[in-house]
C-alpha positions as CSV (number, residue, x, y, z in Angstrom):
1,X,-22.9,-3.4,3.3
2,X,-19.8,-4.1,1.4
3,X,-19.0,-8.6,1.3
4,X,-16.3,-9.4,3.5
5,X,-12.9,-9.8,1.1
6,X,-11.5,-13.3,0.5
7,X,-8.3,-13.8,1.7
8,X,-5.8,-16.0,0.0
9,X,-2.9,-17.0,2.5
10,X,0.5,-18.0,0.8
11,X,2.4,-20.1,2.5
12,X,6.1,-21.8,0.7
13,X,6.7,-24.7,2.8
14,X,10.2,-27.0,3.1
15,X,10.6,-29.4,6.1
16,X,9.0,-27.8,8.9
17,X,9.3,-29.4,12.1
18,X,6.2,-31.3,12.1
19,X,4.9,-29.5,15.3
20,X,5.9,-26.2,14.7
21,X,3.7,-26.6,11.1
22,X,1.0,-27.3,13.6
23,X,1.2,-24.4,15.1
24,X,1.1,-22.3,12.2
25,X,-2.1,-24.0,10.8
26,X,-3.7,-24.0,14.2
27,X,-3.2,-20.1,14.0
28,X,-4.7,-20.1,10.8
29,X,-7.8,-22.3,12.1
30,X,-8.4,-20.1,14.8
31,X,-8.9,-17.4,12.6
32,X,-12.2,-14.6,14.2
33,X,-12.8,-13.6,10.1
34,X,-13.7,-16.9,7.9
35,X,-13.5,-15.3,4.3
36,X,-10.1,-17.1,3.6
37,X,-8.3,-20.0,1.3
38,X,-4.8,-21.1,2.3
39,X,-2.5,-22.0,-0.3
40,X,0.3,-24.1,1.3
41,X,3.4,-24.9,-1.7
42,X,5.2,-27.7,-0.8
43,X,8.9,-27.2,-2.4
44,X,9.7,-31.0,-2.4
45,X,9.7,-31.4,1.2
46,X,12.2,-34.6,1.8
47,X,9.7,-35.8,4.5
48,X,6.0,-37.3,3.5
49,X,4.8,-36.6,6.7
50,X,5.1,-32.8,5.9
51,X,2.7,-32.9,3.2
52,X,0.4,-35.6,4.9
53,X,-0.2,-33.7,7.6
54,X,-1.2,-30.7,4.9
55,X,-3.5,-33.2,3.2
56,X,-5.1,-34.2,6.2
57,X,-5.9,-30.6,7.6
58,X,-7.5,-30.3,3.8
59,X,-9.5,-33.3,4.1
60,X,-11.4,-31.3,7.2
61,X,-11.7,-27.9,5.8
62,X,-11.2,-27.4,1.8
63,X,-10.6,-24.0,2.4
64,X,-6.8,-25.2,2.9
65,X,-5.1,-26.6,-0.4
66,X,-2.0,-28.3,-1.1
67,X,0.4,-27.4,-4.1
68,X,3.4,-29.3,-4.7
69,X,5.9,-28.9,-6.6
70,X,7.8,-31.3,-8.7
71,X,11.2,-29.5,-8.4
72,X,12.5,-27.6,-5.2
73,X,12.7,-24.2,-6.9
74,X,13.0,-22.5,-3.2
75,X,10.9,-19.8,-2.0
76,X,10.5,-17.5,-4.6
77,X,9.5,-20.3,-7.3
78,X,7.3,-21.8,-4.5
79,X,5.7,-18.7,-3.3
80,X,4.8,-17.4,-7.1
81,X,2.8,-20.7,-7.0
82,X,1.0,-20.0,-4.6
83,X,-0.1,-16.4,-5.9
84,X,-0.6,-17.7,-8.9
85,X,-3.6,-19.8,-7.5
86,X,-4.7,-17.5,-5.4
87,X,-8.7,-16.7,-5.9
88,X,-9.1,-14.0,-3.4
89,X,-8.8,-10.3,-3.2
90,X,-6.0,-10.0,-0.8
91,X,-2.7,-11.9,-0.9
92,X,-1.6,-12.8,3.0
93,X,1.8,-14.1,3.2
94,X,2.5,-16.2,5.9
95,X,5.7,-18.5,6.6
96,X,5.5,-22.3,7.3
97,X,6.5,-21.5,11.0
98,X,5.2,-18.5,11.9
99,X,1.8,-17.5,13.6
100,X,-1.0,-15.1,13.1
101,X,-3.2,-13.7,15.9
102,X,-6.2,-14.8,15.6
103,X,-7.4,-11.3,14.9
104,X,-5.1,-11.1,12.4
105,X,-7.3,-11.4,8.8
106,X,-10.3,-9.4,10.5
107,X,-8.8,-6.6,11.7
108,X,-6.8,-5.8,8.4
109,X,-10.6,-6.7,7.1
110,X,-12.3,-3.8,8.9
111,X,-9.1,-1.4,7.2
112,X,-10.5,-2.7,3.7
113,X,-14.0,-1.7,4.6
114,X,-12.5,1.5,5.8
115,X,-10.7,2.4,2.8
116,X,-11.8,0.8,-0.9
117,X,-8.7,1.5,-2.0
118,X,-6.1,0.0,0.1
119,X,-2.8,-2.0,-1.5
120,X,-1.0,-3.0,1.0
121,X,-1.6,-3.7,4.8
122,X,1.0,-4.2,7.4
123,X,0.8,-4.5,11.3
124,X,2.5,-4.8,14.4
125,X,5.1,-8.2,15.1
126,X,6.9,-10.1,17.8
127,X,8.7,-12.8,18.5
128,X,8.1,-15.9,19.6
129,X,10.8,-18.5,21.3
130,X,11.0,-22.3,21.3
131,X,9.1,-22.4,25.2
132,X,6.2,-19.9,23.2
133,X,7.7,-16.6,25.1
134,X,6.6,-13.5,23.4
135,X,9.3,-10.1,23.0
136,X,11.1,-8.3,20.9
137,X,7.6,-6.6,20.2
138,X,8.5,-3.6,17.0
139,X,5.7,-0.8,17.2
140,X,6.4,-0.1,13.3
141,X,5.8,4.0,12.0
142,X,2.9,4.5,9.7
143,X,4.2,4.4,5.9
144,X,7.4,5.6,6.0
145,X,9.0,5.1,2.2
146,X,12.1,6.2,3.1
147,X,12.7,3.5,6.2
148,X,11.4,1.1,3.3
149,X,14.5,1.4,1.4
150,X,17.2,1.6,4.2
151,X,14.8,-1.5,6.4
152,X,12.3,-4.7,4.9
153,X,10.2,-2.8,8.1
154,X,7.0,-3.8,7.4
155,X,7.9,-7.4,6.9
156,X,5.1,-9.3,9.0
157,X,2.3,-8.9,8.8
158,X,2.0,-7.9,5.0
159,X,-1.6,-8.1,3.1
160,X,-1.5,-6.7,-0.4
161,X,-4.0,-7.0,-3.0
162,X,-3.7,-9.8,-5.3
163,X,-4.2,-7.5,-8.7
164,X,-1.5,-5.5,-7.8
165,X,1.2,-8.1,-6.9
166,X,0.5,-9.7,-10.1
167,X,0.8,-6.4,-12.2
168,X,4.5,-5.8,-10.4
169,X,5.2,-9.4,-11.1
170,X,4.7,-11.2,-7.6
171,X,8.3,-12.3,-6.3
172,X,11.4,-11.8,-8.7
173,X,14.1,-14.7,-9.3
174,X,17.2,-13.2,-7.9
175,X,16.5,-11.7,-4.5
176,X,16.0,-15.2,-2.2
177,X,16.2,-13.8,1.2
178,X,15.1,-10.5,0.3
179,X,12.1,-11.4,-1.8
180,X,9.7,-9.7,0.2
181,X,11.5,-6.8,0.9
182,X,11.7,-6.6,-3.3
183,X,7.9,-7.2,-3.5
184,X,7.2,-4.8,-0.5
185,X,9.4,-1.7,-2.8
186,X,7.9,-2.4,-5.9
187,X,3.9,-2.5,-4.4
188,X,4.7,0.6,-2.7
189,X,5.7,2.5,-5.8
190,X,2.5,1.5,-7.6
191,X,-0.7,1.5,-4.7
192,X,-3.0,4.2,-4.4
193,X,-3.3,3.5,-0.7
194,X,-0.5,1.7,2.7
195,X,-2.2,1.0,5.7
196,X,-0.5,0.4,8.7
197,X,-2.0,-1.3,11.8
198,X,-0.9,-0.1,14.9
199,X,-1.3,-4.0,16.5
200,X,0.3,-7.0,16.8
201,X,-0.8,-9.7,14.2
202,X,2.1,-11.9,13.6
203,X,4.1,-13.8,16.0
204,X,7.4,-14.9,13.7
205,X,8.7,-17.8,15.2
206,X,12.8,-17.1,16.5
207,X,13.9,-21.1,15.6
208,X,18.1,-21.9,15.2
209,X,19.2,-20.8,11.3
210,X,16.3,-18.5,10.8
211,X,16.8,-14.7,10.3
212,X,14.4,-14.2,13.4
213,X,16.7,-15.6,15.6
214,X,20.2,-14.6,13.9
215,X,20.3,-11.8,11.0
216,X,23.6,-13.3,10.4
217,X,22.4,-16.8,9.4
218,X,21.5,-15.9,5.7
219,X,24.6,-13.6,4.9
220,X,23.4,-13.4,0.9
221,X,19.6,-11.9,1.6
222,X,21.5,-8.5,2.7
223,X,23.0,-8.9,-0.4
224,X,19.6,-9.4,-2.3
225,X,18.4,-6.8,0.2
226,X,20.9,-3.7,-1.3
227,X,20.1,-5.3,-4.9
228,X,16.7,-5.1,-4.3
229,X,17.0,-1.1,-2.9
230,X,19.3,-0.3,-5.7
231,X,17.0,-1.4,-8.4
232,X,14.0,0.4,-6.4
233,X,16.1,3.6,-6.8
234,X,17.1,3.0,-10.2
235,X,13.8,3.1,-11.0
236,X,12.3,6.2,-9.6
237,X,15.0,8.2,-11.4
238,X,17.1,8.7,-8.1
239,X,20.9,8.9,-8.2
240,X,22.3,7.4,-5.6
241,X,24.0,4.3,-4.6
242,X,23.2,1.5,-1.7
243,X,25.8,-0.1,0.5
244,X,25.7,-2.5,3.4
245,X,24.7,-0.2,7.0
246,X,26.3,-1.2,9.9
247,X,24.4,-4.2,10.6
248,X,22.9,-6.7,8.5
249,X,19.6,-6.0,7.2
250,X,19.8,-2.4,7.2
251,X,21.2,-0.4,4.1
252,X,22.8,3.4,3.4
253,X,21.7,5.3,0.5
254,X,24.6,7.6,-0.4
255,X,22.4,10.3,-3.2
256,X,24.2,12.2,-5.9
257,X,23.5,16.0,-5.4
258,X,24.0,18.0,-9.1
259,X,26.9,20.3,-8.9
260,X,25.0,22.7,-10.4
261,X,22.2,23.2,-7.4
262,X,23.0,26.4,-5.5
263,X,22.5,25.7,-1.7
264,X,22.2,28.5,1.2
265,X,23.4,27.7,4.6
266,X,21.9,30.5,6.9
267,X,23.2,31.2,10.3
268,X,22.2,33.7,13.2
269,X,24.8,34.4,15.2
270,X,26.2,36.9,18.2
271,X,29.3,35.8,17.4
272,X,29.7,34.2,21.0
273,X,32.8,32.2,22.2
274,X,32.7,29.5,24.3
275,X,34.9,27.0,25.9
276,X,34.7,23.4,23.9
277,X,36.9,20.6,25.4
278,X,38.9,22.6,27.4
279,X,39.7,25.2,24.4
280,X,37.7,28.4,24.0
281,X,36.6,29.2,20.3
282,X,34.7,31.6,18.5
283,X,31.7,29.6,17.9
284,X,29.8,30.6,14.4
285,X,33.7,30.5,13.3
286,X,34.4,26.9,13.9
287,X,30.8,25.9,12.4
288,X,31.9,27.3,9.1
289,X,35.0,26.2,9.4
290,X,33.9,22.7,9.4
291,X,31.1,22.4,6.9
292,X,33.4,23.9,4.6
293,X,35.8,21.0,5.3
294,X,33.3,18.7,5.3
295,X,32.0,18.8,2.0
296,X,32.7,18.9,-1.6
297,X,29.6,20.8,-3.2
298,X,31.2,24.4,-4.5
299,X,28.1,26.2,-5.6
300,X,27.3,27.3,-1.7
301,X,27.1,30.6,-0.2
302,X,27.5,31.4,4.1
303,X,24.7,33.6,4.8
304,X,25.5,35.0,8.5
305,X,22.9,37.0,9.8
306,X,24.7,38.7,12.9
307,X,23.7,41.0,15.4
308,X,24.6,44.1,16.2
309,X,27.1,43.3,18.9
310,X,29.1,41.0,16.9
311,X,32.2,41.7,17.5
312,X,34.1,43.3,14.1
313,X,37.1,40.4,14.7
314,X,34.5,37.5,14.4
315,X,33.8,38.8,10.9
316,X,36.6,39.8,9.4
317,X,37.8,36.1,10.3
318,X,34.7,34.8,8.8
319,X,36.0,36.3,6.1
320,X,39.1,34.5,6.1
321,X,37.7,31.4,6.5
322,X,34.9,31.6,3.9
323,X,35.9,33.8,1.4
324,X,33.9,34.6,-1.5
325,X,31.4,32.2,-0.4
326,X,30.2,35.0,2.6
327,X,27.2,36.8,2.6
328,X,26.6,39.1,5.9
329,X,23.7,40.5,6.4
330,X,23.2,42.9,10.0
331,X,20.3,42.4,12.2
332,X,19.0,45.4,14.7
333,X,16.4,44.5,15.6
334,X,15.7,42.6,19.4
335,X,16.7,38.5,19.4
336,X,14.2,36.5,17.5
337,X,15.4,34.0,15.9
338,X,12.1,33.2,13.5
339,X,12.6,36.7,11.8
340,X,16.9,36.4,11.9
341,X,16.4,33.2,9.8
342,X,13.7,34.5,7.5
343,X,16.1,37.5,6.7
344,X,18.6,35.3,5.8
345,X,17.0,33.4,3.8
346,X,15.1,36.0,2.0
347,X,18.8,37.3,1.5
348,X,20.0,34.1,0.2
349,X,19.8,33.1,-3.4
350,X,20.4,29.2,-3.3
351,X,17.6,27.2,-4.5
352,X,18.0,25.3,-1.5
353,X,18.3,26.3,2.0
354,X,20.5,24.9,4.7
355,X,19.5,25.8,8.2
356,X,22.2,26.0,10.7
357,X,23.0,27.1,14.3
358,X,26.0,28.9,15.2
359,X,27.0,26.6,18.0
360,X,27.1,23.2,15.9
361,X,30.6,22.0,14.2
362,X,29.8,19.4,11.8
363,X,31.7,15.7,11.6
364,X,30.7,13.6,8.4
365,X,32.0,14.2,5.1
366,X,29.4,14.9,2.7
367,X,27.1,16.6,5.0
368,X,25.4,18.9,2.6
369,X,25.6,16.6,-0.1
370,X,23.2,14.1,2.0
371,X,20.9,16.2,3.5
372,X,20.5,18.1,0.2
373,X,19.9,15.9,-2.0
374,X,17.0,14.0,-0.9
375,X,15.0,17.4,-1.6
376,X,15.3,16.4,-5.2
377,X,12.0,14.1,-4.5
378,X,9.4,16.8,-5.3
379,X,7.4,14.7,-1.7
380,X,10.0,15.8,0.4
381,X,9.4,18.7,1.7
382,X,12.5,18.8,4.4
383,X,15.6,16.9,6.0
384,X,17.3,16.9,9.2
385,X,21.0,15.8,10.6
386,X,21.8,13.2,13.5
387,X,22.9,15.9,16.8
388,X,25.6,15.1,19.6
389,X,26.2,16.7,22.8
390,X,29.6,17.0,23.9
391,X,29.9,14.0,25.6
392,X,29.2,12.1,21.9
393,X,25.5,11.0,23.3
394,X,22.3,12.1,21.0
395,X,21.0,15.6,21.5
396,X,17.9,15.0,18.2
397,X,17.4,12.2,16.0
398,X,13.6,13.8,15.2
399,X,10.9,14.8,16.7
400,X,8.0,13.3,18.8
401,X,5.1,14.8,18.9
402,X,2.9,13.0,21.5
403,X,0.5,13.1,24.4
404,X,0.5,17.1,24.1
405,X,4.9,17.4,24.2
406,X,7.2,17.4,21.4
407,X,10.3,15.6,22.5
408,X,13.6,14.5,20.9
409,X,13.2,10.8,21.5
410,X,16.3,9.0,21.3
411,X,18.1,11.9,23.6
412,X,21.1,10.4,25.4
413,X,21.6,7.1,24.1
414,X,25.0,6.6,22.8
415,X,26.5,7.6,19.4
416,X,27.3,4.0,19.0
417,X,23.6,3.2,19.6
418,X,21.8,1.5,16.6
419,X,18.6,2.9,18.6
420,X,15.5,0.6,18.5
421,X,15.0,-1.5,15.9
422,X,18.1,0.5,14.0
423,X,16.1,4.0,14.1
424,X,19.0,5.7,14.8
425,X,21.1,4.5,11.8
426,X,19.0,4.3,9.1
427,X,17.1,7.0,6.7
428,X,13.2,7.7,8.3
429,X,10.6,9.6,8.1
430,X,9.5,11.9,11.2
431,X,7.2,14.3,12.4
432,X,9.8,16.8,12.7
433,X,13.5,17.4,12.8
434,X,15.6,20.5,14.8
435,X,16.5,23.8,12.9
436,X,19.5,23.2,14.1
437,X,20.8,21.9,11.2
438,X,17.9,21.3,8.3
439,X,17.3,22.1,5.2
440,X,14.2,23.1,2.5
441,X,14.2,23.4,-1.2
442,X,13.3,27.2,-1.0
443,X,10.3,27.6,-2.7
444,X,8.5,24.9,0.1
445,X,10.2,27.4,2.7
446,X,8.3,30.4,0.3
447,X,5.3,28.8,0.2
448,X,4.8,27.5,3.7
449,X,5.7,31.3,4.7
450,X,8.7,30.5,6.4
451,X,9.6,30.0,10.3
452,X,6.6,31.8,12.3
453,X,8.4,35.3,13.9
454,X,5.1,34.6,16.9
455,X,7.4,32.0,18.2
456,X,10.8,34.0,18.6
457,X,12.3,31.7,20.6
458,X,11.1,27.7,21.0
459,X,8.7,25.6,18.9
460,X,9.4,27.8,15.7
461,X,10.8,24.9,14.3
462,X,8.0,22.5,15.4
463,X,5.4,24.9,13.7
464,X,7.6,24.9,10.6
465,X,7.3,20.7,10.5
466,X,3.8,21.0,10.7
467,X,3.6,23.5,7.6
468,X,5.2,21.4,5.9
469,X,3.7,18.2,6.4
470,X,0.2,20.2,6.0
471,X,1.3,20.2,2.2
472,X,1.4,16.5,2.2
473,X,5.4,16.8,2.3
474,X,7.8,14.3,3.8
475,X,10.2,15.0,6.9
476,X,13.1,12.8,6.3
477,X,15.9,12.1,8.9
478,X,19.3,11.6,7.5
479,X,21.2,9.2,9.9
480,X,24.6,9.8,8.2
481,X,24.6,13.9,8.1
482,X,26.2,14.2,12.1
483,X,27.1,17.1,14.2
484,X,27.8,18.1,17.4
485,X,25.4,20.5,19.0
486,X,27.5,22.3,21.6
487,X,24.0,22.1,23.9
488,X,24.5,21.8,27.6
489,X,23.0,18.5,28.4
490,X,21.6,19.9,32.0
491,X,19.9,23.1,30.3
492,X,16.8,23.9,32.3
493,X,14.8,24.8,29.1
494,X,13.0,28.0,29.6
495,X,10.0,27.1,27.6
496,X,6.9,29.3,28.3
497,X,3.0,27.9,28.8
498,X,2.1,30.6,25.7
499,X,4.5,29.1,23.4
500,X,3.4,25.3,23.7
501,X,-0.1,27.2,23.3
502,X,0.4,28.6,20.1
503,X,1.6,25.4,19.0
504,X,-1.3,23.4,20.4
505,X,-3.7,26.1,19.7
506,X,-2.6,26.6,15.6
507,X,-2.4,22.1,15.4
508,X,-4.1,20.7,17.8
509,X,-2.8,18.4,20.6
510,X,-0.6,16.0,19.5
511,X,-1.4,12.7,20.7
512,X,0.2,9.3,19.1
513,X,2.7,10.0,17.2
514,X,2.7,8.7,13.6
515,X,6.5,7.7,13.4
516,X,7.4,6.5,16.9
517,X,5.5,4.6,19.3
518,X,5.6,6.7,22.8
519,X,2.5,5.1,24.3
520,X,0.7,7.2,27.2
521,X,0.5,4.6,29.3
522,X,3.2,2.1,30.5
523,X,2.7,-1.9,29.0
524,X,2.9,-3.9,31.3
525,X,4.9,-7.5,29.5
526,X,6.8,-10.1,30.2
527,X,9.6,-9.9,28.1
528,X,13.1,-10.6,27.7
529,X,14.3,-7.0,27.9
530,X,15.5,-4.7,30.7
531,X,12.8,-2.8,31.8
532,X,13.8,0.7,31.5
533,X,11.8,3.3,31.6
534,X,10.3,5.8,28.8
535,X,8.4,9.1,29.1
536,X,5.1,8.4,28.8
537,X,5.7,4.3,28.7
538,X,8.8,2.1,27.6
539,X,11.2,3.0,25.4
540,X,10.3,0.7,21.9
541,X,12.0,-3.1,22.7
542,X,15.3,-3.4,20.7
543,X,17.3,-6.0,19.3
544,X,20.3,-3.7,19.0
545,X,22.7,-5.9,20.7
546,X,24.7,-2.1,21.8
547,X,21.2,-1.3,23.7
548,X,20.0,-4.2,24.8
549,X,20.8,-4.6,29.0
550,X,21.6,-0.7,29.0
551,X,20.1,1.6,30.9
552,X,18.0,4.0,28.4
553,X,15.9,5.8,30.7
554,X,15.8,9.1,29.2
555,X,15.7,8.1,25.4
556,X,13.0,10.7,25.0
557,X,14.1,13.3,27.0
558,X,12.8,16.7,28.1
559,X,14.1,19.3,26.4
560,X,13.0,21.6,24.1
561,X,11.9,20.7,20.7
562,X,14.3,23.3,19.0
């Protein structure tokens, strides 16, 4: 039997309110797994009492042990301390007023004996308030790189092995208020193994000026929080650029796609008109039309694979619209739209493909540019857009698939929404996104043996997701690539038992999903939330200030996964 690993908890401290420090080292003392040191680094704490009340703790159990410093060199200078004393395996980082569960060090224990070669833990969190109320409670996705970088998401609680922190060069002078959210980006790059623990382990305490309680009361760690993104980019070789997302602590990554990547956007069509905010248009007409106008990529090609009824208008103005950049290619055969987009893109010669829907008209500049270009990681194996209905509320933001459904989670909250804990605006990964506008580099789409023509008419994309994760690929959501997916809201999907079968029968039944909690069962918890339903259990607590008090009842939905 493997020896229980030593934990070395880091703590910076600077004038903690006597009894919230209490607290925090009574949540250490309470600790179920004993194999631990605490290194507590006083930064020149104005008050004694601070560090008696550290010595005095000591005096009982030597496993706790006081550093102070001579100089207050804030919480980077005070943390490295700590680290640098540390004797055990495991680094736990823990803040002067927070407070760990006092399962918290053996159940990230049993994930070490589970897997030898584990980096870096991170669990569950909530909140805590001044009258010891728990809410706010963020069910976190398993590793999810690309949430990393536009969200410090695993934050609390964070274990990582003490070798590796030390090789990256523990916390970095420069990034105060972002310094784990550095740390966190540059162990991620280097270990062999992330863990996530689906449980709460860390209450982090919600006290007046702390970024708990207000994300605005330290302005320049979202400043260190871009730096510390940009550098991460810089050195994995990506072109792009960070700026400030729409709400502190969250971050946009605007890539670079080379002008000299060909890219395919395929499209079935009948060439169907509809009525759209009281104007009837030509549907596959307006599409192109407006991801033509929305981006500035030149090496592109329109392949339209149309039916035989399209009428001869339709593509003669197709050809008005898109000139040289056209490709038509006729389809005889009866409606399926797995072999449609397989003929198209077997037709098309881009080395990346661009899956789009006839009945979509796209709204933010850049759009190819974005989804495209995250391709470029050779772990990604495809990308997906942010969908509208009519009405501007969210038709797909990903897929969930969980408890034996696959669902478009966050259907019907309002474009405005940040969505829980910002899921709707920043970068992610996911299980799956719509083929309603995605795209694939097209040698994955080759190799996975593109959309399956068994599924003509739902779940084709859903099987497709779960080809390419099979490959060890990542799905990645791009927040800022929107549409509007002309979708009737109130569509009764007409979804058959033998499709879901297929799907079930060729994967399995889905049950939690790895990206987004959707629990089975409803938790029952006092919080300070509304109450609103979820499919299958709550919809995630938020602290998006747009959702919080609204009415979110059908943020997962029910229709069809396509």
């Amino acid at each position: 039997m493997s020896k229980a690993p030593l934990f070395s908890i880091v703590t910076p401290v600077y004038e903690p309110p006597l009894d919230v420090l209490g607290d925090t080292i009574a949540s250490v003392l309470a600790q179920e797994h004993a194999e631990w040191e605490w290194l507590l680094v006083d930064d020149c704490s104005p008050s004694q009492a601070v560090r008696d009340l550290i010595r005095e703790h000591s005096a009982r159990d030597p496993r706790i042990r006081l550093i102070e410093r001579e100089t207050n060199g804030h919480i980077v200078a005070a943390s490295n301390d700590g680290i640098e004393a540390a004797t055990g395996e495991f680094i736990v980082l823990l803040d002067h007023d927070d407070l760990l569960t006092p399962d918290a060090l053996a159940a990230n224990a049993r994930m070490i004996e589970a897997h030898d070669d584990v980096d870096y833990l991170y669990s569950d969190e909530d909140k805590i308030d001044d009258e010891g109320r728990l809410y706010d409670e963020f069910r976190k996705p398993d590793w999810s790189p690309e949430r990393l970088r536009g969200q410090m998401y695993t934050s609390h609680l964070s274990v990582m092995r003490t070798d590796v922190v030390r090789r990256v060069g523990a916390f970095r002078e420069g990034y105060d208020g972002s310094q784990d959210h550095d740390l966190a980006l540059r162990v991620g790059e280097v270990a062999r193994r992330v863990v996530h623990i689906p449980r709460v382990l860390y209450h982090w305490r919600a006290v007046e000026g702390s970024a708990s309680a207000d994300i605005n009361a330290k302005p320049y760690a979202t400043i260190a929080g871009a730096k510390a993104v940009q550098s991460h980019l810089d050195r994995l070789g990506i072109e792009a650029e960070v700026g400030q997302g729409p709400v502190p602590g969250h971050y946009r990554v605007h890539r670079r796609l080379d002008p000299a990547v060909r890219v395919s956007v395929v499209i079935p069509t009948i060439g169907q008109s509809a009525l759209i905010w009281g104007t009837r248009r030509v549907m596959v007409v307006e599409a192109v039309r407006s991801l033509l106008e929305h981006t500035g990529h030149d090496n592109l090609e329109i392949v339209i694979v149309h039916d035989v009824p399209t009428p001869p208008e339709v593509l003669d103005e197709l050809r008005e619209v898109a000139g040289d950049k056209l490709v038509l290619e006729r389809f005889a055969k009866p409606f399926n739209y797995s072999e449609k987009m397989n003929v198209g893109c077997l037709r098309a010669t881009g080395d990346r493909l661009v899956f789009l829907n006839d009945d979509v008209e796209v709204i933010s500049d850049g759009w190819i540019e974005q989804l495209v270009a995250p391709l470029d990681e050779p772990d990604v194996g495809m990308t997906g857009a942010r969908l509208y209905f009519s009405d501007t509320t969210v038709q797909h933001a990903g897929h969930v698939y969980a408890w034996g459904h696959y669902h478009h989670p966050f259907r019907e909250l309002p474009r405005e929404s940040y969505g829980p804990f910002g899921a709707l605006i920043i970068n992610r990964e996911t299980s799956g996104v719509t083929a309603a506008c995605a795209a694939m580099r097209r040698d994955t789409f080759l190799e996975v043996g593109g959309f399956a023509e068994g599924l003509p008419v739902n779940f084709n994309d859903v099987d497709l997701c779960y080809k390419v994760r099979r490959q060890g690929l990542r799905i990645v959501y791009v927040a800022a690539v929107e549409l509007f997916h002309f979708e009737s809201r109130t569509r009764e999907g007409s979804v058959h038992d033998w499709e879901r079968n297929i799907v079930r029968g060729r994967w399995g039944f889905p049950e939690a999903d790895p990206f987004v909690d959707v629990p089975r069962k409803r938790r029952r918890r006092k919080v300070r939330n509304n109450d609103d339903e979820y499919p299958g259990g709550r919809e995630p607590l938020t602290s998006d200030p747009v959702e919080t008090g609204r009415n979110a009842r059908k943020a997962a939905g029910r229709g069809r996964a396509t």
